[in-house]
C-alpha positions in Angstrom: 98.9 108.5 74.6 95.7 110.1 73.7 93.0 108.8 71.5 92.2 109.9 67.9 89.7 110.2 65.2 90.5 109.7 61.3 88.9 111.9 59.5 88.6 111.4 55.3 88.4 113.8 52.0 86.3 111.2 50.3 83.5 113.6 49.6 85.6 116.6 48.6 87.4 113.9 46.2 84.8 112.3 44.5 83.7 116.2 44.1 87.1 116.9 42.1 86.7 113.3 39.9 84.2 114.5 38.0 81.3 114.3 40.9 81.9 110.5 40.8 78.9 108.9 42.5 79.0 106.7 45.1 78.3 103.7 43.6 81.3 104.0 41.4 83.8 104.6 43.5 82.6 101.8 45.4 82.4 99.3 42.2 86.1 100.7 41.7 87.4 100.0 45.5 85.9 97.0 45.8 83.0 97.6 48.8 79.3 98.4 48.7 77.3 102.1 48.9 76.6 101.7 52.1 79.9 101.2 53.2 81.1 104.4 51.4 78.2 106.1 52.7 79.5 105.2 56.9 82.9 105.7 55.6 82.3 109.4 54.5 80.0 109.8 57.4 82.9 109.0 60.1 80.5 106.2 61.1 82.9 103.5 59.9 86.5 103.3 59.8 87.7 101.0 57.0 90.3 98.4 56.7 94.2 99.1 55.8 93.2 96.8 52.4 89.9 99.3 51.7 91.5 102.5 52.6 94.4 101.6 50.0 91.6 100.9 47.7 89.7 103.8 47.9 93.2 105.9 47.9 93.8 104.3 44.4 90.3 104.7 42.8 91.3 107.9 43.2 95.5 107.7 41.8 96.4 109.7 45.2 98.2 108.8 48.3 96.8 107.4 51.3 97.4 110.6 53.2 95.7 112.6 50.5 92.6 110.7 51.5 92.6 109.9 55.1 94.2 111.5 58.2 94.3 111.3 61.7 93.7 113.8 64.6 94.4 113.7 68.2 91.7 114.1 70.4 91.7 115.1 74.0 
């Protein structure tokens, strides 16, 4: 089984939700900045309870904001 890396569309999202900042998409999924920051970065991977969160700050599915890629 080979290893992977989860990759998100935070960024692009936030973008599309009227440029949402940071800070309020954190207020709304329940985390600091920061942690959206390393999330968006690929510096953080975030719990199942935070990704969930996120995914319904923005009313999408899960898979509309995270997804995963095999790496060699």
């Amino acid at each position: 089984m080979g290893k992977f890396i989860i990759r998100n569309r935070i960024r692009r999202l936030r973008f599309d939700s009227e440029e949402m900042t940071q800070q309020e998409l954190a207020n709304r999924a329940g985390c600091t900045r920061q942690t959206i920051i390393a999330i968006e970065q690929g510096k953080y991977v975030p719990s199942l309870e935070l990704a969930f969160g996120i995914a319904r700050s923005f009313d999408v599915p899960l898979e509309r904001v995270f997804h995963c890629e095999e790496i060699e």
